[in-house]
N, C-alpha and C positions, 0 to 999 in steps of 0.2 A: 298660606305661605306658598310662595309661587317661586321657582328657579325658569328664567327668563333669556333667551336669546335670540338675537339680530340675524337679519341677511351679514353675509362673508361679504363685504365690499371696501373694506379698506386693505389698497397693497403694501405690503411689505415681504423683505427677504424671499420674493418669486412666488408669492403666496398672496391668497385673500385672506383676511383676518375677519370674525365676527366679535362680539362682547358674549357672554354668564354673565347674567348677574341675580341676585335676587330680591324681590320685593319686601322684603324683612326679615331675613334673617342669614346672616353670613356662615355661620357652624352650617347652614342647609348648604349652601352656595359650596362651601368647602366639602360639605360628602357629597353632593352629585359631582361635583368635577374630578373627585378622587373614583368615583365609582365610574365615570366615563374616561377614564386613564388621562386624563388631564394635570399635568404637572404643577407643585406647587410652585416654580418659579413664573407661572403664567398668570400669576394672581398680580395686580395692581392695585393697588389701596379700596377699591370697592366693586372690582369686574376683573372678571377674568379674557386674557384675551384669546381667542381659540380659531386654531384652521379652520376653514371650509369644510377639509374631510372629517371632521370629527363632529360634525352637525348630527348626522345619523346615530353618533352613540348617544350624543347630549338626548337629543328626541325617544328614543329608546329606555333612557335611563330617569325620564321626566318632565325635562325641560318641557319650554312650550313656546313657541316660537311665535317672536311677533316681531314687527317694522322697528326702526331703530328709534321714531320719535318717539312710540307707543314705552319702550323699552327706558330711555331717558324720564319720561312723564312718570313711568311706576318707580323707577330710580331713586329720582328725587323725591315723591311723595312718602318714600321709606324710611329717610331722612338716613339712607345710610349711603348716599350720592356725599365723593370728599371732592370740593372744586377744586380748578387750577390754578388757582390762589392758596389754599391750604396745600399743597403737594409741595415738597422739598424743590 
């Protein structure tokens, strides 16, 4: 069980954004992000989405950082990736 994060490269709100996610299992996914002061409203149906500056605690606290396609590719093979089609 792996908890997994991307380079910060999507902008929003004056900010780069990266993905949390993890490779099987979400209760994991949900204690590293609580244990890296990560909020539950930063959770989206199967990724968290997380500032730039808080890379250093995700990495510190576990995570393990890799490219966003490598990240997408363990995603979906977990089969806990929800498409844009199943989303409200």
């Amino acid at each position: 069980m792996t908890v997994l994060v991307d380079d910060p490269v999507w902008p929003a709100h004056g900010r780069l954004w990266a993905h949390l996610v993890s490779d099987s299992d979400l209760d994991e996914l949900h204690a590293l992000a609580a244990a890296a002061g990560i909020p539950p409203r930063a959770f989206d149906r199967d990724h968290y989405d997380v500032p730039a500056d808080a890379l250093p605690r995700l990495l510190a606290a576990g995570a393990q950082h890799v490219g966003g396609k490598e990240l997408t590719r363990r995603l979906i093979a977990s089969g806990l990736r929800v498409r844009a089609r199943e989303r409200d």
